[in-house]
N, C-alpha and C positions, 0 to 999 in steps of 0.2 A: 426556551432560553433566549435569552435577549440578545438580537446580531444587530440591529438597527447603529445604521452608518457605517458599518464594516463593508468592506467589496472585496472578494472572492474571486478566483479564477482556478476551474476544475478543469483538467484533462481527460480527457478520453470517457466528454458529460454525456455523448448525445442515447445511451444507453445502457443497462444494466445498474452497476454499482454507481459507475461515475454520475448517471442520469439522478439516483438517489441521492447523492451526495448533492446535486447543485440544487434540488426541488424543496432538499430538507433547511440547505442554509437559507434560500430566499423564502421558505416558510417561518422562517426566524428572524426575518429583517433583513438580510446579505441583499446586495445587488451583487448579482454575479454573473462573471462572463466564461462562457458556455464553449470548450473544445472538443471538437474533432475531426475527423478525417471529410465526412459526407455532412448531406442534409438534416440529418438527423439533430446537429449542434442548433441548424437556425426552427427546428420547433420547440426542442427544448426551452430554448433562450426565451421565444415568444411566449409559451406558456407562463415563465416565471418573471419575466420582463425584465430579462439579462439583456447581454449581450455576445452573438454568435463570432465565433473565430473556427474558419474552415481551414487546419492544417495539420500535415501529420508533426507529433515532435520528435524530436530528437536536434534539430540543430541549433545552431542559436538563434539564429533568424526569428524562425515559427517563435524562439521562446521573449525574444524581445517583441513581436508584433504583441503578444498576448499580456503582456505588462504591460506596454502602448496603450491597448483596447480600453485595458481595466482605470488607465489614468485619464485619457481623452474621454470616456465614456461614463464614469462615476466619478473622477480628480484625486483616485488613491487606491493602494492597494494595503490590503490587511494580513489576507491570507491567500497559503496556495494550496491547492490541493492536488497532487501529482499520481493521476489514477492511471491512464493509459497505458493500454496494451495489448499485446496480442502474444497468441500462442503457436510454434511451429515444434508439436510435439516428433519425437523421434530415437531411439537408445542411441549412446556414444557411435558405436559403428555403423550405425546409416547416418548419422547428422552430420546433412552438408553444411559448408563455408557459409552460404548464403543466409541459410536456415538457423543458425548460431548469431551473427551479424545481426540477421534485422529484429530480433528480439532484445538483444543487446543494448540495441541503437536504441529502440520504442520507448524499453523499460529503465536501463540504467541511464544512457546518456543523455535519453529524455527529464527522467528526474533532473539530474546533474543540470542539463542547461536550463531547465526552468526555474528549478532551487535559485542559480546565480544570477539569470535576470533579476528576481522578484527578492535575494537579497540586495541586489544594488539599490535596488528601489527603496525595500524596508530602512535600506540603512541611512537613505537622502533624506525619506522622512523622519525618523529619528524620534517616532513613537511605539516604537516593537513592532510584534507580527506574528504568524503564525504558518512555519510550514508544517505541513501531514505528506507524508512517505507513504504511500501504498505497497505496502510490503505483503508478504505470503506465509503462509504455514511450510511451502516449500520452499522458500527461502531459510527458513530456521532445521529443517529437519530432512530437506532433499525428498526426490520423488523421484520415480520412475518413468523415464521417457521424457524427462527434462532438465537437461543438461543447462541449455541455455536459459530456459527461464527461472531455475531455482539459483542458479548464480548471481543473475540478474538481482534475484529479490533478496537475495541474503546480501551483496552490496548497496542494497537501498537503506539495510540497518546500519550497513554497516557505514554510509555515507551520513544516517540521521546522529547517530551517537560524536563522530568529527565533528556535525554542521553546528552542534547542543554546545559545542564546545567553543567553536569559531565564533558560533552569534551570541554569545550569551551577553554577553558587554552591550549588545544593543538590543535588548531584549524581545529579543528575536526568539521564540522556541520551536525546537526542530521535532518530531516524532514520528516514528514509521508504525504503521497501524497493521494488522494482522486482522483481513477480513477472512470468514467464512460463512457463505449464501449460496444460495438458490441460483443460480447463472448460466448462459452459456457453457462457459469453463467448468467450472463443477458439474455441467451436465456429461462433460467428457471424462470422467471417474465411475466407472460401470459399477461400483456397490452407491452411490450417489442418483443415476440415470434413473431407475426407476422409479425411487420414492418421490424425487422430482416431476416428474412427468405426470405420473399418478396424483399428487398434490396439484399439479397444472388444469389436469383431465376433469376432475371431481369439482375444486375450486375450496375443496379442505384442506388445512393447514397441516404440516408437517406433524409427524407422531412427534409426541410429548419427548418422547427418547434418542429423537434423534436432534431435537430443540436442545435438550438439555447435553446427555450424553456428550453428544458429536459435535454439540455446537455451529449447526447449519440452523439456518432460519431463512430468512428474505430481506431483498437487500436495502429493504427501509428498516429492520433493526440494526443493522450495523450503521445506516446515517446518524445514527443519534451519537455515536462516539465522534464523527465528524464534527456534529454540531458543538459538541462541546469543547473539544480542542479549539475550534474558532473561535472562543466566548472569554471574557474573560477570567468565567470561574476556572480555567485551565493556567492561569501566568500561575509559573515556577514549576510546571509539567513538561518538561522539555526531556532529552536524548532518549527517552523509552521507547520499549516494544510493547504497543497494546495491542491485545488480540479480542475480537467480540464475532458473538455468532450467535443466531437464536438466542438463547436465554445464558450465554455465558459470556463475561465479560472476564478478561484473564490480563495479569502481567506477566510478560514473557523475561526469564531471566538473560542478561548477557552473558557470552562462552568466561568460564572461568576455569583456572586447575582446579581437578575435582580431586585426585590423589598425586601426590608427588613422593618422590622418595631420592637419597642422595647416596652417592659415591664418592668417597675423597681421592680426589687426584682425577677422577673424572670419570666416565662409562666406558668399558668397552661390551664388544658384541656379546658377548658370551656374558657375561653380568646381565646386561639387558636384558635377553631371553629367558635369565632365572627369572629376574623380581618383576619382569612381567606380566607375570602369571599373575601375579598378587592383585595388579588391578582388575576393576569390573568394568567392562568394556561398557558405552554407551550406546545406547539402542539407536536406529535411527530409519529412515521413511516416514510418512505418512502415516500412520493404527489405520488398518480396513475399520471401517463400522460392525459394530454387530450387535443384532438386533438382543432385546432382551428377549 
C-alpha cells in the first residue's frame, strides 16, 4: 500500500510491536521517526532510514521534541502512531502508588500528550492525518493482575472515539487498534508462554488454531492494519476499535445498553433487585485458550 511522502512517528519503535509498525510503514514509503526509551530507537531508525528520538513519553516535552524531529527531519507530519509501554503487573491489594502511576503516565498520558502535539501540527498543516491508539484486548474486557494497565487501555478507546469527534472538521482520523501477537507481554500469559516459546525454539509458526481461534500471530501481521490506517484507503475510518491478530481481523463494538427496562416515578431498592434478575449479566476477562 502506497505511503510515499507521508512521515510517521511511532512510540515505543525500538522493539516488538512498535519495531513492526515503524519497518512496515517505511516499507511502504513512510519516513519515519523512531521512539524510545534506549539505543534500540537509533538501530531501528538506521535500518529503515528514519529518524531516532531517545525518550521516555508521557510529558509534553518528549511529545513535542518528537513532532520537532518529524518536521525538521522530513518538513511534515502525517501520522502518529502511539505504541509505548510497559507493564507493572500486580492484583488490586498489592499494587503500589508507584506501580499504578508509571503505567498510567507511559500508556494514557503518553498517548494524550503525543495525540495533542501531533494534532496541533495536523491542524497547522490543514491536509488531515492520521492517529492509531494502541489499545488492548484488556482494555475492552479487563485482565487479571492489571488494574493499571487495562484502565490505561480502555481510556485510549475511550480517548480515540472523543479525538474522531474533535478532529473530524480537520480531517484528522483517530482510531485505537486492538493488537494481539507474539511478544514480550503476551509472553507473560502462562496459557500463551508455551506455544510461544516453542514456535521461538523450532522456528515453526503458530498452530493453525491458535492463528485462527485466539487470534495471536506475529507481530508483522498486525503491522499490516497500521499500514492501512496510514494510507489513504482508510479516510472516513475514524473513532473505531479495530482488533487484528494472526488470521483475525475484528470490529470491536462500542459499550452500549444492552437491556433496559423502566419504573414510573422512578427505582427503588427493592424494585431493582426483582427486575434484576431478568437481565443477562455480561461475561467478562480475557477467554483462556483452548486448544482443540
Amino acid at each position: 500500500m502506497e505511503l510515499s511522502g507521508k512521515v510517521a512517528i511511532v512510540t515505543g519503535a525500538g522493539r516488538g510491536l512498535g519495531r513492526a509498525y515503524a519497518e512496515a510503514l517505511a516499507r511502504n514509503g513512510a519516513r519515519v521517526v523512531v521512539n524510545d526509551v534506549d539505543d534500540s530507537a537509533e538501530e531501528v531508525a538506521a535500518g529503515i532510514g528514519g529518524r531516532a528520538v531517545i525518550a521516555p513519553v508521557g510529558s509534553g516535552e518528549t511529545a513535542d521534541l518528537l513532532v520537532q524531529a518529524a518536521v525538521e527531519e522530513f518538513g511534515r507530519l502525517d501520522v502518529l502512531v502511539t505504541n509505548a509501554g510497559i507493564l507493572r503487573d500486580r492484583v488490586l491489594w498489592k499494587m503500589s502508588d508507584d506501580e499504578f502511576d508509571s503505567v498510567i503516565n507511559v500508556h494514557l498520558r503518553g498517548t494524550f500528550t503525543c495525540a495533542r502535539a501531533a494534532a496541533v501540527r495536523l491542524r497547522e498543516q490543514g491536509t488531515g492525518g492520521s492517529l492509531v491508539l494502541v489499545s488492548s484486548p484488556a482494555g475492552q474486557r479487563g485482565n487479571f493482575g492489571q488494574t493499571n494497565y487495562s484502565a490505561a487501555k480502555a481510556g485510549i478507546a475511550a480517548m480515540a472515539r472523543t479525538w474522531a469527534l474533535e478532529l473530524a472538521k480537520s480531517d484528522i482520523a483517530v482510531n485505537a487498534v486492538v493488537p494481539v501477537a507474539a511478544t514480550e507481554m503476551t509472553r507473560t500469559i502462562p496459557a500463551f508462554a508455551p506455544l510461544i516459546e516453542e514456535s521461538e525454539r523450532t522456528g515453526a509458526p503458530l498452530p493453525s488454531w491458535v492463528r485462527h481461534d485466539e487470534g495471536l500471530g506475529t507481530v508483522e501481521d498486525v503491522a499490516e492494519l497500521i499500514v492501512y490506517l496510514a494510507s489513504d484507503a482508510a479516510k472516513g475510518v475514524t473513532g473505531q476499535a479495530i482488533g487484528i491478530g494472526g488470521d483475525r481481523l475484528a470490529l470491536w463494538s462500542h459499550p452500549a445498553e444492552k437491556q433496559v427496562r423502566f419504573a414510573e416515578g422512578g427505582w427503588k431498592a427493592a424494585q431493582i433487585a426483582e427486575r434484576f434478575a431478568e437481565f443477562e449479566p455480561e461475561t467478562y476477562g480475557i477467554p483462556q485458550p483452548v486448544a482443540p
